[in-house]
Structures are given as structure tokens and as C-alpha cells.
C-alpha positions in Angstrom: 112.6 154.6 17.3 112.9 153.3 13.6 116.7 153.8 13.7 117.3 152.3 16.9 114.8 148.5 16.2 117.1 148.8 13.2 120.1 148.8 14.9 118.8 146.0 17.3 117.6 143.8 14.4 120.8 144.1 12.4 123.5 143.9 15.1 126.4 142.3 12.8 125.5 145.2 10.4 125.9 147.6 12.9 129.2 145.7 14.8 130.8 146.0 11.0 129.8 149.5 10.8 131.8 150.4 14.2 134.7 148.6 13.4 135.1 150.4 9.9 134.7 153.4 11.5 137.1 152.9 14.3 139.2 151.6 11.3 139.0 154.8 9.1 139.8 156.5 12.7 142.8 155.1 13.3 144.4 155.4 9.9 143.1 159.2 9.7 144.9 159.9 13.3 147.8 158.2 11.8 148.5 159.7 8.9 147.6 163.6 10.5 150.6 165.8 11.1 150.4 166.2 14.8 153.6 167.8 16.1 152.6 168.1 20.2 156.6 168.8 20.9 158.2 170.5 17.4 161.6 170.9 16.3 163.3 174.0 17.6 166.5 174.0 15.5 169.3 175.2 18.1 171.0 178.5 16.8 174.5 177.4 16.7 178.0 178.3 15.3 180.9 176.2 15.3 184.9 177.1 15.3 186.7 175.1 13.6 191.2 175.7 13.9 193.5 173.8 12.3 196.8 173.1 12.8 198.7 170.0 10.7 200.6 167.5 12.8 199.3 168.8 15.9 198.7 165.6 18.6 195.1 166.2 20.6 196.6 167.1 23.8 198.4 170.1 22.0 195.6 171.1 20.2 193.4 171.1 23.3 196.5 173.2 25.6 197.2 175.6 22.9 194.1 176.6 20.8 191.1 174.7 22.7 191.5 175.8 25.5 192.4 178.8 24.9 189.3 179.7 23.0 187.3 178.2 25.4 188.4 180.9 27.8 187.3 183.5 25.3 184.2 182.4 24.6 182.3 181.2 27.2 181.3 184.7 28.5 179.4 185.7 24.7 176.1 187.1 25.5 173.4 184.5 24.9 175.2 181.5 24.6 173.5 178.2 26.2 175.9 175.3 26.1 179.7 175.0 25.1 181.4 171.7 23.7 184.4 171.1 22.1 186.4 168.1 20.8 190.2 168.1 20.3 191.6 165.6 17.6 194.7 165.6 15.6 195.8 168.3 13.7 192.2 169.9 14.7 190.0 171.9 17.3 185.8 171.9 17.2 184.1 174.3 19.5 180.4 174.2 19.2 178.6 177.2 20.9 174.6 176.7 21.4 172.6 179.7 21.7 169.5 180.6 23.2 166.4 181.0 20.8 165.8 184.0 19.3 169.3 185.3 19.5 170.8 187.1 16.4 173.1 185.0 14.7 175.0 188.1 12.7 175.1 189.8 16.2 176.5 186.4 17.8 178.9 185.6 14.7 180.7 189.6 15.1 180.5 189.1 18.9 182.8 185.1 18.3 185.0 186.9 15.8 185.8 189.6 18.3 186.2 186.7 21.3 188.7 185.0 18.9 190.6 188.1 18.2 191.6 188.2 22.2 192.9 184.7 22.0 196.6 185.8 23.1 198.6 183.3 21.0 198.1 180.6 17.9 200.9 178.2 17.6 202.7 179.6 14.6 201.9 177.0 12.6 198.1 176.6 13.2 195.6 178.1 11.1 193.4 180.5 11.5 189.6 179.8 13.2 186.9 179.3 10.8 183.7 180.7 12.0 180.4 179.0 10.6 176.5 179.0 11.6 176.2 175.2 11.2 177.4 172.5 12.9 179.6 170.6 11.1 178.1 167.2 11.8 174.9 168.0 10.0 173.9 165.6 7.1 173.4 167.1 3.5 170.1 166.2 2.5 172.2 165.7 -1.4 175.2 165.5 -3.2 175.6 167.0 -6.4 178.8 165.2 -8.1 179.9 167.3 -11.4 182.4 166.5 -14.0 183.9 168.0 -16.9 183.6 166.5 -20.4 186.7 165.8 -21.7 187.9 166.2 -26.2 186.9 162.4 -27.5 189.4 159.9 -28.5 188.3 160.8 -32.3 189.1 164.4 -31.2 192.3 163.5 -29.5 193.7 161.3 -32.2 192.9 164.2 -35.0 194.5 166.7 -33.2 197.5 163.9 -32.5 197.5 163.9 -36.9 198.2 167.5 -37.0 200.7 168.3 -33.9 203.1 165.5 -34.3 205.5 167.1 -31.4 202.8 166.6 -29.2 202.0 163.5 -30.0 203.3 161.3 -27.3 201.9 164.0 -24.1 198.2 163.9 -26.6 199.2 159.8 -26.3 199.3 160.1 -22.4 196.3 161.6 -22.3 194.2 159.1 -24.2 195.6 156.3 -22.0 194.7 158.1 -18.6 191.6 157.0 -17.0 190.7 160.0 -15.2 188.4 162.5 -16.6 189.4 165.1 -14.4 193.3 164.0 -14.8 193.1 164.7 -18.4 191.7 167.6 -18.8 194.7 169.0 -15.9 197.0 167.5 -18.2 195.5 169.6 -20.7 195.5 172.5 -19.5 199.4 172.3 -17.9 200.4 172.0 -21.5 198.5 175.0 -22.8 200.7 178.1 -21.9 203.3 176.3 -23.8 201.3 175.1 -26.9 198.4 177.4 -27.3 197.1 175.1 -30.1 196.2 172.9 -26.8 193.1 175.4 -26.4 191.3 173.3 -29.4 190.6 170.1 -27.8 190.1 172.3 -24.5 186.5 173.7 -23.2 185.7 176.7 -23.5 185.3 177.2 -19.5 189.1 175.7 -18.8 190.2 178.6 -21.5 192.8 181.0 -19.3 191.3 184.6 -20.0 193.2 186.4 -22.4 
């Protein structure tokens, strides 16, 4: 009885009171992980051929099609799509959930292997588990360290008939471009192998 005249004589108390906890309410139902439909991930591979200079319509008459015709009777697979573009064919095979992708990957390879016929010029299919229009979720860009200019110019000082390739060198922007430069000139001048790294060394 003592909680409920206190509720009646304090009525903006108890109005605040709901509202905070209708507030809290909210914000906790918000922030929960509810997942009422989750993310199946699709088992798919993709088949990806190649052929340079090929026009779509002659990618999709000689290799799309033709794979197609292979593959659509694998055991377990959902949905087929494909896409013909120039100088390259995408099949994208959707399987059922559950089914086992080493099991599905030999049974493709052994599709592909009836295919009659590549154009002589085309490459051969590349099988993968992934579609190839998934994101990365990161790039990781490496680069090699090239010798410094100190380094360069010293070793300039004490192999004057290299001098004007060492000069080259120093004036080339590229990191990368460098160090190739580098390296083409090793077999010749072994002395290259000084201002080289360690991991750009050819095995002896």
C-alpha cells in the first residue's frame, strides 16, 4: 500500500522513472546481437578460362558454353551463372549447404576434363572455392628496400665501369625498378651483389 500512495503522490517521479527505463530498453535491444535470419555463406566455386583477344561471343560459343554443358549435371549444385567478356569466361556454380567442397572441386575438375575442345590458344580453367567478386577485408602492400644514394655513390667510387648503369639507377624513381636493374646486371658483375639484399641474392 506504501509503494503504491508513493507512486500516486510522486507521479512526475514515477513518469521519469518509466521513461528512463523504456530508454535503457531501447538502447539495450539495440545494441544486442540478434541475428533472427543469419548469414549462410553459399558453398561456391568459380571457373575462371582465359583466352587473350578473344571477343565475348567467342568466348561464350567456344569455352562457355561448352562448360556449361559439362557442369550443370555435378551432384549437389544449386544455381549456375556465368558471364562472358573479352579475352575471359566466369562460371559461378552455387552449391547446396552442407556439400563437400574437396568432393565438389575433384567432381568440376573431372567435368572440365570432358569439355571436347579449348581453342588452341585459350588457357586452361582455373578452379577456385571463392567467388571472385568477393571484397578482401585488407591489402597488404610490400616493398623492398633499396642500397641508399650514400651506398650507391660509394660503390659508384670503386667500380668506375659501372658507373654510368650505378648512375641510372640513382636517377630512377622506382623502388622496385631499381632493385630489377640491379639484379639484371648481377650475373655479369658479381660485385653487383654488395649494394644488393641478401633475399634478391641468386643461390649459389
Amino acid at each position: 500500500m506504501h509503494l503504491i500512495a508513493s507512486f500516486v503522490s510522486n507521479p512526475v517521479k514515477v513518469t521519469v522513472g518509466v521513461l528512463l527505463i523504456s530508454l535503457f530498453g531501447v538502447v539495450a535491444l539495440e545494441r544486442m546481437p540478434m541475428q533472427l535470419t543469419p548469414e549462410v555463406q553459399t558453398p561456391t566455386i568459380t571457373v575462371e578460362t582465359r583466352w587473350t583477344g578473344a571477343s565475348p561471343q567467342e568466348v561464350e560459343r567456344e569455352i562457355t558454353l561448352e562448360q556449361e554443358e559439362q557442369l550443370k549435371s555435378v551432384e549437389g549444385l544449386k544455381k549456375m551463372s556465368s558471364e562472358s567478356s573479352d579475352s575471359r569466361s566466369r562460371i559461378i556454380l552455387e552449391f547446396l549447404v552442407g556439400t563437400d567442397m574437396d568432393e565438389a572441386l575433384l567432381k568440376v575438375n573431372s567435368r572440365l576434363q570432358q569439355v571436347r575442345e579449348y581453342p588452341e590458344e585459350a588457357d586452361q580453367p582455373v578452379i577456385s572455392t571463392a567467388n571472385s567478386d568477393n571484397r578482401p577485408i585488407a591489402w597488404f602492400i610490400l616493398s623492398a628496400r633499396r642500397p641508399s644514394d650514400e651506398q650507391l655513390v660509394e660503390f659508384q667510387g670503386r667500380h668506375p665501369k659501372l658507373a654510368e648503369a650505378i648512375q641510372e639507377i640513382r636517377e630512377t624513381h622506382s623502388v622496385g625498378l631499381g632493385l630489377l636493374r640491379l639484379r639484371v646486371l648481377a650475373p655479369q658483375h658479381p660485385e653487383i651483389h654488395e649494394v644488393l639484399p641478401r633475399t634478391w641474392m641468386s643461390p649459389s
